[in-house]
C-alpha positions in Angstrom: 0.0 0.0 0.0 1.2 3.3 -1.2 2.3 5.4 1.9 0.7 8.7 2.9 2.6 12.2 3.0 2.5 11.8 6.9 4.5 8.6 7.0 6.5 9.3 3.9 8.1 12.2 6.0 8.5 9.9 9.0 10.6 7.7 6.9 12.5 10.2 5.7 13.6 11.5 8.8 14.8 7.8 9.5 17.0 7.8 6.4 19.9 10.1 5.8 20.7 11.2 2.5 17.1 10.0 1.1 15.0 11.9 -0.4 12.1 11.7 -2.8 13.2 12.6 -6.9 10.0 12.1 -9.4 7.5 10.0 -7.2 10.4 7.7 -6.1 12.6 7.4 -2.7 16.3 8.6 -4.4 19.8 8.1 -2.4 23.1 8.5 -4.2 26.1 6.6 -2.4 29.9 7.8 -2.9 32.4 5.2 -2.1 35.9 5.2 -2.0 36.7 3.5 -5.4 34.6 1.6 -7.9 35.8 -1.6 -6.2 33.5 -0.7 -3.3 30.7 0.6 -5.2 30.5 -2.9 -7.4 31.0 -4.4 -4.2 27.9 -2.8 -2.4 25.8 -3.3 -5.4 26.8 -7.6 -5.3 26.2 -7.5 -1.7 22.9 -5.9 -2.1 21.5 -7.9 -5.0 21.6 -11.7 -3.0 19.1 -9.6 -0.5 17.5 -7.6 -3.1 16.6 -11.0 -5.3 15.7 -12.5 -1.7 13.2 -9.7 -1.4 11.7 -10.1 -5.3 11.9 -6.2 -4.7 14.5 -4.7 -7.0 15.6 -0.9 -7.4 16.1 1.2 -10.4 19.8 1.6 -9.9 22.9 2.7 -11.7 26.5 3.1 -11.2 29.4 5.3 -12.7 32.8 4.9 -10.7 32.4 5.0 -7.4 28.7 6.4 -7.4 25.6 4.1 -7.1 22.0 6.1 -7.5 19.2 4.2 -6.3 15.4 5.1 -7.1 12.6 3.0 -4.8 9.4 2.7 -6.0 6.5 0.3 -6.1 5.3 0.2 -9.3 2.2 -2.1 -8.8 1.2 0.5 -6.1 1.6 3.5 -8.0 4.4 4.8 -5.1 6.8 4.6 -2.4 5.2 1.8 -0.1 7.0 0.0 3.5 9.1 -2.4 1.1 10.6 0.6 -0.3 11.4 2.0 2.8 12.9 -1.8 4.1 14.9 -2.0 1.4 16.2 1.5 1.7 17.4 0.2 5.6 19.0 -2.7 4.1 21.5 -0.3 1.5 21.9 1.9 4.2 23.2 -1.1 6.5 24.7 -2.6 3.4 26.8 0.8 2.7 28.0 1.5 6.3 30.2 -1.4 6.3 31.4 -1.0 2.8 31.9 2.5 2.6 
């Protein structure tokens, strides 16, 4: 279920550096080298594919952008959000 403005800003204030781009919860990671950005993005994707929840995600160097959004709910829902806390996790001890 697609989440309200009220919890949408909750969420937000629970995740640093995310913000909402075109509909869709946005976070762009910097890592030390493209090693570690390649890294974070294999470590994710065994939890991501675990999840059947994938991002819209890129990566140039050492930058990864991620987008969230649930497309069959037409927004940013609490798997979004999850997921989010798993990168975050995910990018504290690769960073």
């Amino acid at each position: 279920m697609k989440l309200n403005e009220d919890q949408l800003q909750a969420a937000l204030g629970e995740l640093s550096g995310w913000s909402v781009v075109n509909g869709k919860l946005h976070r762009e990671y910097k890592f030390p080298d493209f090693v570690h950005a390649f890294g974070f993005m294999a470590t994710a994707a065994v939890a991501i594919e675990a999840r059947n929840h994938h991002p819209e995600w890129s990566n140039v160097y050492n930058r990864v952008t991620v987008d969230l959004t649930t497309h069959d709910s037409g927004g940013i829902t609490d798997k979004d959000v999850s997921l989010a806390h798993l990168l975050e996790g995910l990018a504290k001890r690769l960073a």
